[in-house]
N, C-alpha and C positions, 0 to 999 in steps of 0.2 A: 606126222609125228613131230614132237617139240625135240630140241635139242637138250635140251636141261630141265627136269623139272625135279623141283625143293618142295618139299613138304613140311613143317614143321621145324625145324633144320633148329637143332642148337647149338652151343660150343662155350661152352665154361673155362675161364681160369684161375683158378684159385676161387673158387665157390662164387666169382663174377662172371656172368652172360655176357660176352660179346656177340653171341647171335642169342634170341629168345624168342624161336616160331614162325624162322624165316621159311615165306611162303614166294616162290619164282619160278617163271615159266618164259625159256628163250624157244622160240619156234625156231624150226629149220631153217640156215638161209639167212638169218635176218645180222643184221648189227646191232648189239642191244648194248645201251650205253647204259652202265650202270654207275647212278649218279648218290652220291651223299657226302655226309662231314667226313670231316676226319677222328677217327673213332669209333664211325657209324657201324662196320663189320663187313666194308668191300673187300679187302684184301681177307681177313677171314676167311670169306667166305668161296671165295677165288683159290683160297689154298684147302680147303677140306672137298673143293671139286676135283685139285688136281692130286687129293692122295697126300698133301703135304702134313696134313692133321685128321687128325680123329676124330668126329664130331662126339656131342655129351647127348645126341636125340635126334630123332628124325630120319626123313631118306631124301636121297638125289639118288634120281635116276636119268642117265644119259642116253639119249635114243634108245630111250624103253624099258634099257637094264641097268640095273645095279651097279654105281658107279664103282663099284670096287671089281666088278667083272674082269677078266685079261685082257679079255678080246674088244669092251668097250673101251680100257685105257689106253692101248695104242693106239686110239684113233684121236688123242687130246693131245696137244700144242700147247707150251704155255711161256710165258715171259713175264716173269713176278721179280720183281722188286731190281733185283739186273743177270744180265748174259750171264755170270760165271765163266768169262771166256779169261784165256793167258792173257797177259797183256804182251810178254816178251814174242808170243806165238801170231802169225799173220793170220789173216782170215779165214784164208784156205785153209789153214791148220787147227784152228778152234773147230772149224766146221768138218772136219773131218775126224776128228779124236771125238765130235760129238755123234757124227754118223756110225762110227764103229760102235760105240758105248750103246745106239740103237741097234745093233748088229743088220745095219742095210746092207741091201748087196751091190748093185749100181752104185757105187758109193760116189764118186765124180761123176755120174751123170748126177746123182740126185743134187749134191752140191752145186752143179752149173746149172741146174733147174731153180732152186731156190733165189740162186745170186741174182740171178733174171729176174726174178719174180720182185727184187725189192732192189733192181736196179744199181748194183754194184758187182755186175761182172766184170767191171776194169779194176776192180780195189779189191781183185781176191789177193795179191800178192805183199799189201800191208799190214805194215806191224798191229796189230789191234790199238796200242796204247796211242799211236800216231793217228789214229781215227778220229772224225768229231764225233760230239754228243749227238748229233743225227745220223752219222753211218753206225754208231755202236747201237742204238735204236735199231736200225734195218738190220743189221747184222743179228741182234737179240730176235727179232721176228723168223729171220732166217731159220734160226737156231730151233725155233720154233714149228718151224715147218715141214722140216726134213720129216720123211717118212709121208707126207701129205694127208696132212688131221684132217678128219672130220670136221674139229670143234680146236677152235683159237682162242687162247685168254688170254689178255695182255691187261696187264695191271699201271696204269700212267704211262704209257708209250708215246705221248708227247709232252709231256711236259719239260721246259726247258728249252723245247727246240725255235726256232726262228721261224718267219715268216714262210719261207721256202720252204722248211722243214718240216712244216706241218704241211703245207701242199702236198709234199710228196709223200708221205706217212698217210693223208688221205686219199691220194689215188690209189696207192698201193694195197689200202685196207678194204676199198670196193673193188676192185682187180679180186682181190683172194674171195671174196664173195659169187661174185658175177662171172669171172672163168673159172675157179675151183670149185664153186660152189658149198665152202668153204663155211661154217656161223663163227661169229665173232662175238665175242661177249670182251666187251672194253670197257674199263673205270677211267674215269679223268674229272678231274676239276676246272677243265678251260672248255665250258659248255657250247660257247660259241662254235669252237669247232666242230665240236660233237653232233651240234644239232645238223651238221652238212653233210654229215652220213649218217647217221642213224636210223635205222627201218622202227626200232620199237626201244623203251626206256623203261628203267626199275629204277625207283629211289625210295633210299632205305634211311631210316632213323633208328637209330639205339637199335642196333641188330634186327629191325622189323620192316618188314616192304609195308610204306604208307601209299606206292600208287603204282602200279602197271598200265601202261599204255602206248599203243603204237605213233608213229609221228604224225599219220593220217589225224589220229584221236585227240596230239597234239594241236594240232591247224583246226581244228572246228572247236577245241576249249578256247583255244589264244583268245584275248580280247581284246579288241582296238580301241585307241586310243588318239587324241591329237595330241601333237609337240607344240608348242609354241615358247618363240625366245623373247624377251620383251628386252626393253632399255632398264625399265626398274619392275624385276622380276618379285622384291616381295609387295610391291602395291598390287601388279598382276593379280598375284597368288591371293590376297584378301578379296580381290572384286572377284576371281574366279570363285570361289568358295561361295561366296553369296548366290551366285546363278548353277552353280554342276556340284554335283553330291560327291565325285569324286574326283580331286585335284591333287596331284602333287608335284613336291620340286624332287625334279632325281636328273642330273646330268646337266644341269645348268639349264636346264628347258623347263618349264612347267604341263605336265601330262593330264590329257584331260581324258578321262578314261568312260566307256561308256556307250551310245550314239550319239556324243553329240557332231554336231555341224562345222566343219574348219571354217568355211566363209562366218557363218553366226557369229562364232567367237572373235574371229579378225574385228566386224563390225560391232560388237561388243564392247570391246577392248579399245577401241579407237573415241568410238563415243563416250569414253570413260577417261580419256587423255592419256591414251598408254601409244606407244610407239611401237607397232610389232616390228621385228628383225626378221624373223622365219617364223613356217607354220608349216608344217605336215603331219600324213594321217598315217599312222604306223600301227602293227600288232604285236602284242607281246610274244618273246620269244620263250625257248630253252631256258636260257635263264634268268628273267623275271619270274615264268610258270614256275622254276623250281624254288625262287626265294619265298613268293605266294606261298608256295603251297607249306614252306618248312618253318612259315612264320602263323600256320596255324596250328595253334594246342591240342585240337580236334583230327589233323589228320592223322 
């Protein structure tokens, strides 16, 4: 059974389409990174799952039924755009005025269950406002969690955070997976990360999915390429163009995309009076695949 599936899916404003025929399918289980512009109809689309808006066409059905069903919407988590928490009120207190408003019963069990789960059972006693932008992050998650969803949306849940913040924002997002068993359906523009957890990816243009595909399906499209750094990188780049179809400068290295040979090209490059600095054989990631693919007219 998929966790999400969109059919058609549209959403007018003022006689303009910001979705027009979106078609998406999140399996069970998985982290589906949902990637596009800004524009594209992620948050749109994120809020007409969670009930925020009214679609203009189409259906979403959530583990089977009708996302407007009762009994499927208590099982949905969401964290879009920020917490809604007091700032004057401590954590413990957000998350409990949010517990009752779910009318749970366990009410501080369920909150010291949560606080665990995203790693701030010592910071239940702070003011929210005196929080970083990474505990208000977990804390948002948190927020999200109470009652223990089925189905988590979190709409840019890292962005902004630091090095460490994202670490911990991604352990904590395979944890809700892998012991809750938990789907995650997450938008983010900082793809690098994305691609360290994500099981399957939707990327969407002008309100339309131009590609579905799992990370597996990702790793066998990637194409490889070699890096090479030269001393005089546009002489490089003319002699390479003469021998490989497909050469470019991107990150101050020239990419040689394709099968060709690293040793070849070293000896190449040398019998041609070029000095290499570095060489290595790398594959395209996340996102390169997603720049590819959103710089074709055709997809």
């Amino acid at each position: 059974m998929n966790a999400i599936e969109i059919r058609g899916l549209k959403k007018s404003f003022r006689g303009l389409y910001a979705l027009d025929g979106l078609n998406m399918t999140v399996p069970q289980g998985a982290i589906y990174g949902f990637i596009g512009e800004n524009g594209s109809g992620k948050s749109t689309t994120e809020k007409l799952i969670c009930g925020h808006l009214v679609p203009s066409g189409g259906t979403i059905k959530l583990f089977g039924r009708d996302y407007t069903d009762a009994g499927v919407r208590s099982r949905v988590g969401a964290l879009i755009e920020n917490t809604g928490c007091f700032l004057g009120s401590s954590v413990w207190a957000n998350l409990m005025m949010q517990a009752i408003n779910l009318g749970l019963k366990d009410r501080a069990g369920e909150i010291a269950r949560v606080l665990r789960i995203v790693r701030m059972e010592d910071s239940a006693k702070i003011k929210f406002k005196s929080c970083s932008l990474g505990m208000k992050q977990r804390i948002g998650i948190a927020m999200a969690l109470l009652g223990d969803p089925a189905l988590l949306i979190l709409d840019e849940p890292i962005n902004g955070l630091d090095a460490d913040g994202m670490r911990i924002m991604r352990e904590i997002l395979v944890d809700i997976t892998k012991t809750y068993g938990c789907t995650v359906l997450i938008s983010s523009h900082i793809l690098g990360e994305l691609e360290k957890i994500a099981t399957h990816y939707g990327i969407i243009r002008q309100g339309r999915m131009i590609r579905e595909l799992s990370a597996a399906e990702l790793e066998g499209r990637a194409r490889m390429f070699v890096s090479v750094q030269t001393r005089d990188i546009p002489r490089a780049l003319v002699l390479l163009r003469q021998r490989y179809r497909d050469v470019r400068e991107e990150e101050g290295a020239l990419h040689i995309y394709g099968d060709a040979d690293a040793e070849e090209i070293v000896k190449f490059l040398i019998e041609n009076g070029q000095a290499v600095c570095a060489v290595r054989k790398n594959k395209i990631g996340l996102e390169e695949y997603y720049i590819d693919l959103m710089s074709r007219k055709e997809a």
